[in-house]
N, C-alpha and C positions, 0 to 999 in steps of 0.2 A: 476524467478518464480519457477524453479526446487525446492526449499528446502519445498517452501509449497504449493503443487502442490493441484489443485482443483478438483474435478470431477462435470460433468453436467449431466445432463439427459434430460427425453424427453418428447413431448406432443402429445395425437393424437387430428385431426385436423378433426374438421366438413366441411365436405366436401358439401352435400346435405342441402344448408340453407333452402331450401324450403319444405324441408319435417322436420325441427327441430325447433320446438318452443323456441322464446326469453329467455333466460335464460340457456339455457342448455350448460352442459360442460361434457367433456371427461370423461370416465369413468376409473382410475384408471386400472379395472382389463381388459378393453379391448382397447389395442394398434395399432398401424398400420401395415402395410404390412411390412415385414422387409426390403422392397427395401427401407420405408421411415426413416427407425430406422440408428441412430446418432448412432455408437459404440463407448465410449473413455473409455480410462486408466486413471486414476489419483491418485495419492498418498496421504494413510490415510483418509478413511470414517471422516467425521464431526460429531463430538459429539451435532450437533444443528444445525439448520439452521437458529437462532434465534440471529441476530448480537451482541446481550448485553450476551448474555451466550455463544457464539461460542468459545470453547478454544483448541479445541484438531481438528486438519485435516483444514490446509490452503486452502483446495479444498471445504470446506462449505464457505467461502467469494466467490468464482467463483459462484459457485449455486446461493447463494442471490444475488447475482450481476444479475444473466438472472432472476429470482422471482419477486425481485421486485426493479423499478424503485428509482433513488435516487433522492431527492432535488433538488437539483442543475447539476445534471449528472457527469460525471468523467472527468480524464483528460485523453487525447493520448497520448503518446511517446515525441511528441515534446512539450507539454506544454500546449495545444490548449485545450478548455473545449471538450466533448464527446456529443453533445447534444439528441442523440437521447438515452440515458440514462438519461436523463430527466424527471421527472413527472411534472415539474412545464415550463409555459412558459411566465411569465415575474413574476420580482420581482421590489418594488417600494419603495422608504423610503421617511421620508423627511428629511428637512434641513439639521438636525443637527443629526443624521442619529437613532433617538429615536426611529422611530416609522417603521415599517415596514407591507409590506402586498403581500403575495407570492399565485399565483393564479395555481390552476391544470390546465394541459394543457385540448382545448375541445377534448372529446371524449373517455379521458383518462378515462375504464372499468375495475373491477375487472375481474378474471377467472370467474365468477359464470354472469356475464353480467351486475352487478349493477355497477354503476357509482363511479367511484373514487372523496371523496369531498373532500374539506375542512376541515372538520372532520378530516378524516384518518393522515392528515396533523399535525393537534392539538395534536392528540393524542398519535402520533406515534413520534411526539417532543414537547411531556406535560411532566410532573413530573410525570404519569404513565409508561412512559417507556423510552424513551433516556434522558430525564432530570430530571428521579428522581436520587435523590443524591447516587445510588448505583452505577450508569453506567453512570454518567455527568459526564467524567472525563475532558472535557473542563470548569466546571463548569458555563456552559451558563445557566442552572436554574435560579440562582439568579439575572441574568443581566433582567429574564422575569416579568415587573411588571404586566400586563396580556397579556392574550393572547384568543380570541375570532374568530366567524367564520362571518365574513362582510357578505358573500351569500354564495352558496353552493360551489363557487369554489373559494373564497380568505378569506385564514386563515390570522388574523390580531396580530403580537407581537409588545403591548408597552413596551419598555427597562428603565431600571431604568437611564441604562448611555446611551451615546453614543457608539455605535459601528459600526463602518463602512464595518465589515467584517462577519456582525450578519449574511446576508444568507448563505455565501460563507461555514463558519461554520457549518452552520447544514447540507449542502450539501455533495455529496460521499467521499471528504476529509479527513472528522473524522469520521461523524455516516454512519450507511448504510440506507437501502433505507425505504421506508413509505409503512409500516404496516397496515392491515386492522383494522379501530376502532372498529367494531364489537367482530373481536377476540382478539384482547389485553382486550376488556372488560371482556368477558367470560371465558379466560382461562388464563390470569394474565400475565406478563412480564416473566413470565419463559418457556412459553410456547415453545416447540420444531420447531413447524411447519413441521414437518416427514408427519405429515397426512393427503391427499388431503386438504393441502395446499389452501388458494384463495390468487391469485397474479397479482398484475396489469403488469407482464413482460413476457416476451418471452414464459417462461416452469415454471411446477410446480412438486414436490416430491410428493407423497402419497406412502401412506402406505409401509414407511421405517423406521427401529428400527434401534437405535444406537448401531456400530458394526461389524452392516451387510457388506461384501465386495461386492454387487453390490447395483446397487440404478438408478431407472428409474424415468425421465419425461417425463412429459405430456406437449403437447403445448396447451399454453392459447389460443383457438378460440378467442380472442375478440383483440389481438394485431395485429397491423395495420403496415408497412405492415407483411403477416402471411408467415411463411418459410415454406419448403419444405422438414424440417424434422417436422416430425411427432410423432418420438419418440427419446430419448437418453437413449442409456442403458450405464451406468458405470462401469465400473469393479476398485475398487480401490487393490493398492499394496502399502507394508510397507515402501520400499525402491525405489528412482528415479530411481537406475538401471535396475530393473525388467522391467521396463515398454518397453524397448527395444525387449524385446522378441514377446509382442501383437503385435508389429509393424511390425516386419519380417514375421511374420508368418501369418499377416492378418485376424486375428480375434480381431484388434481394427481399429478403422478409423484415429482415431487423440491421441494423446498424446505428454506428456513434454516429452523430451529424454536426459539423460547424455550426458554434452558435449563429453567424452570417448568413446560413443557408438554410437555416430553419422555417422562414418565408416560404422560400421557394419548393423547399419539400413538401406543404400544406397545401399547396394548389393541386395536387392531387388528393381528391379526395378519398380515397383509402389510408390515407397518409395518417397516423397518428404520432401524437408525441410524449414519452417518458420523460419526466423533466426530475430531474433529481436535487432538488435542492441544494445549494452551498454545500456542492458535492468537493470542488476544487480552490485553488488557492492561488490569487496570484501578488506578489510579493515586491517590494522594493527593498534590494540586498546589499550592502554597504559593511565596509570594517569599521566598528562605532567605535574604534580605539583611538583612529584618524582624525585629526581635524578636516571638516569641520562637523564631521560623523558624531565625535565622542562629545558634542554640547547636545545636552537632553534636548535643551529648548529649540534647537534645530530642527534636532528629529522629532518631537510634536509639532511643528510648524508645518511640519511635510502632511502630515496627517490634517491640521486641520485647513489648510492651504490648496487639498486637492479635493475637487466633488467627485467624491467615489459612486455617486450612484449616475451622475453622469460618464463616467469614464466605462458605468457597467451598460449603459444604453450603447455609445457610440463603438467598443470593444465586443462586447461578449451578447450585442441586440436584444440587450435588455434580461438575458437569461443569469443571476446573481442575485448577492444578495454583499451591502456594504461590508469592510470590516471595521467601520467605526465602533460598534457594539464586540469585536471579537478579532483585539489587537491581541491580547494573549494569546494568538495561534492556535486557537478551536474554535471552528465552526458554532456557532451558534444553534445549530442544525445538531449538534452532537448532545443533544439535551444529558446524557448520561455524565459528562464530565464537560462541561461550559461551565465557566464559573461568571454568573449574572451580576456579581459585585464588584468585577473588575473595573477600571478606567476606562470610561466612554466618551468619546470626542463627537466631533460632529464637522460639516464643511462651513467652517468659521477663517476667512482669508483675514479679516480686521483681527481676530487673535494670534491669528498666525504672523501680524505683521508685529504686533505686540512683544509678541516673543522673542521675535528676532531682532525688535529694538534692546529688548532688556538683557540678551544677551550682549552687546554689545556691536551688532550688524547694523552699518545705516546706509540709507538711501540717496543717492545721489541726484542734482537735477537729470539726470539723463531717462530718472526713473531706476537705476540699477542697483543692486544691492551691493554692499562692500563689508570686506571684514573690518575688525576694526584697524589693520594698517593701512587701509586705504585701499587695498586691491578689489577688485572687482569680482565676484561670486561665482565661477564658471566651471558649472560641472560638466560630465561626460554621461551619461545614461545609454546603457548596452538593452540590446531587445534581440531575442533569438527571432529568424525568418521563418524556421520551421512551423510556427503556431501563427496565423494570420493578426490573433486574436493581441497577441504582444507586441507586435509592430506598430499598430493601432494605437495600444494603451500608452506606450511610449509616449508618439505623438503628442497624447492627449495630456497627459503628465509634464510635457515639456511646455508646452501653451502655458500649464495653470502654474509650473514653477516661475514664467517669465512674467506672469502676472503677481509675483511677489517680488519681482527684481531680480531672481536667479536665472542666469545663462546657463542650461541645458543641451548641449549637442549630442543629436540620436547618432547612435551608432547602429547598424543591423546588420548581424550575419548568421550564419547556422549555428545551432546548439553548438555542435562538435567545436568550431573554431572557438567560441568564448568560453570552452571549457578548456582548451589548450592554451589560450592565450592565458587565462586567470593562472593553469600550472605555472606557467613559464615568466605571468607578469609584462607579458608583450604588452606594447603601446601603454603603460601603466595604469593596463585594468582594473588591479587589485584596489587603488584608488578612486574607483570611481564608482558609482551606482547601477545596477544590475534589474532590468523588470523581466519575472518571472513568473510564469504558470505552474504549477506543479499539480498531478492527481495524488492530492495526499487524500481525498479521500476520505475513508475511515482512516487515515493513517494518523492525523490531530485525532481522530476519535481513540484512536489506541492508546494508551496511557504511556506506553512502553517509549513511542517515538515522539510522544505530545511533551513528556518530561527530558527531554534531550536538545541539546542546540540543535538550530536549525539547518545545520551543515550535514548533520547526518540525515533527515528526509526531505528539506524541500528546497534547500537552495540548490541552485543548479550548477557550479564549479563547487565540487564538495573538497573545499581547501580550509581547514579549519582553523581560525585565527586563537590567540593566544586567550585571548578573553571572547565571554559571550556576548556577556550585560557589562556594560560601563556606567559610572565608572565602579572600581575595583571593588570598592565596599559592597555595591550590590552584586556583581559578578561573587561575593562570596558568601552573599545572602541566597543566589540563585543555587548555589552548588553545594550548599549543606542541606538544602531542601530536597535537590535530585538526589543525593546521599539517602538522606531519610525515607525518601520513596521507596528505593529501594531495599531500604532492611523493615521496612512496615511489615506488621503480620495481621492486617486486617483490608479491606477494602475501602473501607471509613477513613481510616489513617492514612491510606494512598491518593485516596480523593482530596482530601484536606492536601496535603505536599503540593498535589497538582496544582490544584486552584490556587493556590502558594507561588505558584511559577506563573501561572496563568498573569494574577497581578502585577509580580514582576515585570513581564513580559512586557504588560501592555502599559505602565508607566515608563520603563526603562525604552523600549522601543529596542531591540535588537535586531527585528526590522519592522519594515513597515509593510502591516497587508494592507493591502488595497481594496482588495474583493474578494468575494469567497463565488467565483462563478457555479454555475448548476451544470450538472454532467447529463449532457443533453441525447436519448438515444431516438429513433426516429422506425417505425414499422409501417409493415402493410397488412395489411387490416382482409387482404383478399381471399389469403388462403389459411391465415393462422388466427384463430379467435383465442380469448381469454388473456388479451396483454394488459398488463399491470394500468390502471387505469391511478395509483398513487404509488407510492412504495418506489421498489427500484426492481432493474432488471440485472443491476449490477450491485454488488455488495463487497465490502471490503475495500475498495479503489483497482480490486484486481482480476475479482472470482464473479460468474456469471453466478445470479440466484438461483439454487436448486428449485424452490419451492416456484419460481414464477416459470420455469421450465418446462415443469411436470404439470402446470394449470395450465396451460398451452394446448387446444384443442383446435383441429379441424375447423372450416368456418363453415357454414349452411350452405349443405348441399354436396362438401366434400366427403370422399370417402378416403377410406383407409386399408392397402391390401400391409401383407408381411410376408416373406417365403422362410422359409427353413434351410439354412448351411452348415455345414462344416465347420467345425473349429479350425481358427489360425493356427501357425506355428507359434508357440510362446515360447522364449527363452525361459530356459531352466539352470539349475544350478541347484547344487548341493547346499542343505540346509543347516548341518555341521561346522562349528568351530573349533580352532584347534584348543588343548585344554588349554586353562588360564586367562583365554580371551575374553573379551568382554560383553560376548553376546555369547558364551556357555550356558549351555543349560543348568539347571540348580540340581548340588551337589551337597553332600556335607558340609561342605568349604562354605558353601553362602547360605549368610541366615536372612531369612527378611526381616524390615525393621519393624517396629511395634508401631503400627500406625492407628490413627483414627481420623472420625471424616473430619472433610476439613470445618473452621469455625470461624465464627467473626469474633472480633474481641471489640471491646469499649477505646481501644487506644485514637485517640485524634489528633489530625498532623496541625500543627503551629507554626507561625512563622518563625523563621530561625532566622537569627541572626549573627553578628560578628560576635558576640560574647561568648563564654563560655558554654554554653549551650550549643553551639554549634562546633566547639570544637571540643566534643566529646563525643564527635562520632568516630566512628574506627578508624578512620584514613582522615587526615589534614588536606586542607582546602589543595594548596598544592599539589599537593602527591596525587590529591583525588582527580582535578583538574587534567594532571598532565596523565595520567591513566588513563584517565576518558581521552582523551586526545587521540592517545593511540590505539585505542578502541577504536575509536572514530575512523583512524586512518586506515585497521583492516574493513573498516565493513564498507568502507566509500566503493569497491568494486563490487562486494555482492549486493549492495541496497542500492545504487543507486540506480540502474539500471531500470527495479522497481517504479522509482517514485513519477516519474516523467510521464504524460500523458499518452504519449504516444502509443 
């Protein structure tokens, strides 16, 4: 989570219910005692806190994450849903999975006290705001042939197809959380949300303009159970390094810290450290269609050729864990879906030279590798500046290639430039090899984005090439499996596909991970007791954890006041659609469908291959292929933004 680092902030808290009339919420310009005030750092203020416009400061998906409740709730570290991230508490389809009906949980209240409906639901996954066709970039829209409110807490979608994975979908996965229908009404899909905020989660923003380096919440009185901070003030910085210095010197409480600086933040002793296991991911990104990309035994060369656990000492100071054991592209750490039978390598350079003889690469007296026309082995290796941690690994990656006889020259400049150079192919980047960090996070742990090429969450110019997996036969082994995935009607049957790809993955090599670093956050221990002493502080790759939030107590000796305010101004808006529309209330016109809960079935996924079997899924490898593609190439603005540590 280091590269796109979040900020949160804070809520004050009615403390005296018996002297505050129903409805009333905190007032923006009057906060809590500062023994209750949350201090954090986080990197790059948010250009929004409005998930369909959020593009600039990964630390605005942390805020939305405590604002407002998602769908379906997130996932943990290991795989496991998050449920108290939740707004919804049961979902039901029927049969043939057409029909669906997703209920709010009881009790569930905006900041302002009014009740979270069904509505909010509608509207907040209508074609006015996650499903209209600017920011659908799952293109769930059109699979909605309507969509209606049963009563005041179950929002009702009938589907034109089947989909078995419709909630799962609209849940923290891909869209973010459910929006108040009043103010998507009145102030339209582009709305910021900066300004006393109404939120059914933890904390809310007001009155913050984008730009600004600090930004305070307010805690929503009506969330259940209510924590003991009061307020969050944030101070954001441009760079993850900076952030080391609030920490030492104790005028922040919690922040992300450079793996590099982890040292130095310890010498204070209040200092403590959250260490999150092969939270992140950093990658070696190449077009395996290319020579000398598309020879398998190349790309295992690079694998067993490089010491990854060295490269996690001298880069990321030792905070990681290899990806020898978890080239299929999940974390090992994701115990829920790692598949422990896949192709494990190790740092073997005599195999790696092996390989590259048998390909046909020989060594010259000079020491230097050649292909087999005689030319000399000379790559290019790009490393963004923005992350200290990839500069580093570069370096360290071009040493250990030159100790196989390959010519490596680092290139290093800012994210932004090698993602405009790779659009446009300048200095012929597209060609050359790419070392990448990514905060996927839970995002390998999400099935959703773990069975999808890696151009859609973690490489970093998200340009998608024609094939995944080379060569072609397995590229169509890989893609009747992601097929299958998706029309599975079991969990069992999804797992199996996965671990199916995971294989793939990690024999074919579409790239190569390197390490799976740990998402390192760093506190002060002075004013704030009860921090996660395992676990995490952060969940999902994006969303701060409710549960470690609200364990967050005063430290010995501190106290605690609260005052009583005002309600903010909330924007409002009329709750009414016009008829026909798709957030209508239920009418004659609409029947709900005959649902039951849902169920696991006995069905298990198989490898599939080029035979007949594989091409008796609904869509041809082709067709399916170039589909996903342009899948791919709507969602590269709304996810990518996501994926980056920053």
């Amino acid at each position: 989570m280091h590269k796109r680092i979040s900020a949160l902030a804070v809520l004050l808290l009615l403390v005296i219910v018996s002297t505050a009339p129903a409805g009333r919420v905190v007032n923006a310009a009057n906060s809590g005692s500062s023994n209750s005030v949350l201090r954090m750092t986080l990197v790059i203020p948010p250009n929004s806190l409005n998930f369909v416009t959020l593009s600039t400061g990964g630390s605005g998906y942390q805020i939305i994450g405590e604002e407002y409740q998602q769908m379906n709730g997130i996932h943990n570290p290991d795989g496991t849903l998050a449920p108290h991230h939740s707004i919804i508490d049961w979902t039901k389809h029927n049969a043939n999975f057409t029909g669906w009906e997703l209920n709010v949980a009881l009790g569930t209240k905006w900041s302002d006290g009014s009740n979270v409906t069904s509505q909010d639901i509608l509207t907040t996954y209508g074609p006015s705001f996650y499903l209209n066709s600017t920011f659908d970039f799952l293109g769930l829209g059109p699979e909605v042939a309507n969509e209606y409110a049963l009563n005041s807490t179950t929002a009702v979608y009938n589907l034109t197809a089947p989909d078995p994975l419709f909630d799962q979908k609209l849940g923290g996965s891909y869209y973010g959380g459910v929006y108040p229908a009043s103010v998507i009404q009145s102030q339209g899909n582009s709305y910021n949300f900066f300004t006393n905020a109404k939120v059914n989660g933890l904390f809310y923003a007001a009155n913050y303009s984008a730009g600004q380096t600090t930004m305070t919440l307010y805690r929503n009185p009506y969330f259940s159970p209510a924590p003991n901070i009061s307020e969050i003030d944030i101070n954001f910085v441009e760079t993850l390094s900076l952030t080391a210095t609030y920490i030492q010197s104790g005028s922040t409480d919690l922040a992300p810290v450079e793996w590099s600086n982890v040292p130095s933040v310890l010498k204070n002793p209040n200092v403590g450290i959250i260490d999150e296991k092969g939270f992140d991911m950093t990658t070696l990104e190449y077009n395996d269609s290319m020579y000398p990309y598309n020879v398998t035994a190349f790309r295992q060369a690079l694998v067993y050729g490089i010491n990854q656990s060295g490269l996690i000492n001298q880069a990321f100071g030792g905070y990681g864990i290899p990806g020898y054991n978890g080239e299929g592209a999940i974390s090992p750490t994701v115990t829920t879906w790692y598949n422990p039978n896949q192709t494990k390598y190790n740092f073997d350079q005599a195999k790696a030279a092996t390989l590259l003889t048998q390909a046909g690469f020989t060594k010259g007296s000079d020491g230097l590798l050649r292909y087999p026309n005689g030319t000399t082995i000379s790559l290019n290796l790009w490393a963004d500046t923005d992350n200290t941690a990839d500069s580093t690994a570069a370096s360290y990656v071009s040493t250990a290639l030159r100790s196989l006889g390959i010519q490596a020259t680092v290139h290093t400049t800012t994210e932004a430039n090698i993602i405009g150079d790779y659009n446009n192919n300048l200095q012929g980047v597209r060609s050359s090899v790419l070392l990448y960090t990514a905060s996927t996070a839970m995002l390998p742990g999400v099935p959703f984005y773990a069975i999808l090429p890696g151009w859609t969450y973690y490489w970093g110019p998200t340009v998608a090439s024609h094939y995944w997996e080379w060569p072609p036969s397995v590229d169509q082994q890989y893609w009747a499996n992601e097929s299958a995935f998706w029309n599975a009607t079991s969990d069992t049957a999804r797992n199996g596909y996965l671990a199916n790809v995971e294989s793939i993955n990690a024999q074919a090599l579409p790239t190569v991970v390197l390490a799976y670093p740990d998402n390192v956050w760093a506190y002060n221990s002075q004013r704030w007791a009860g921090w996660p002493t395992h676990g995490d502080i952060d969940v999902g790759g994006g969303y701060f954890n409710n549960t470690a939030l609200i364990d967050l107590h005063p430290a010995t000796g501190i106290t605690t006041t609260t005052s009583i305010a005002t309600s903010p101004s909330i924007p409002t808006g009329t709750t009414s659609t016009s008829a026909g529309s798709a957030t209508q209330t239920a009418s004659s016109s609409n029947t709900a469908p005959s649902v039951s809960q849902s169920t696991t079935n006995t069905q298990t996924g198989q490898v599939i291959t080029s035979s007949s079997s594989a091409q008796s899924q609904s869509m041809s490898y082709a067709l399916y292929a170039v589909a996903a593609i342009v899948v791919i190439a709507i969602i590269v603005g709304a996810v990518y933004a996501l994926r980056r540590r920053r």
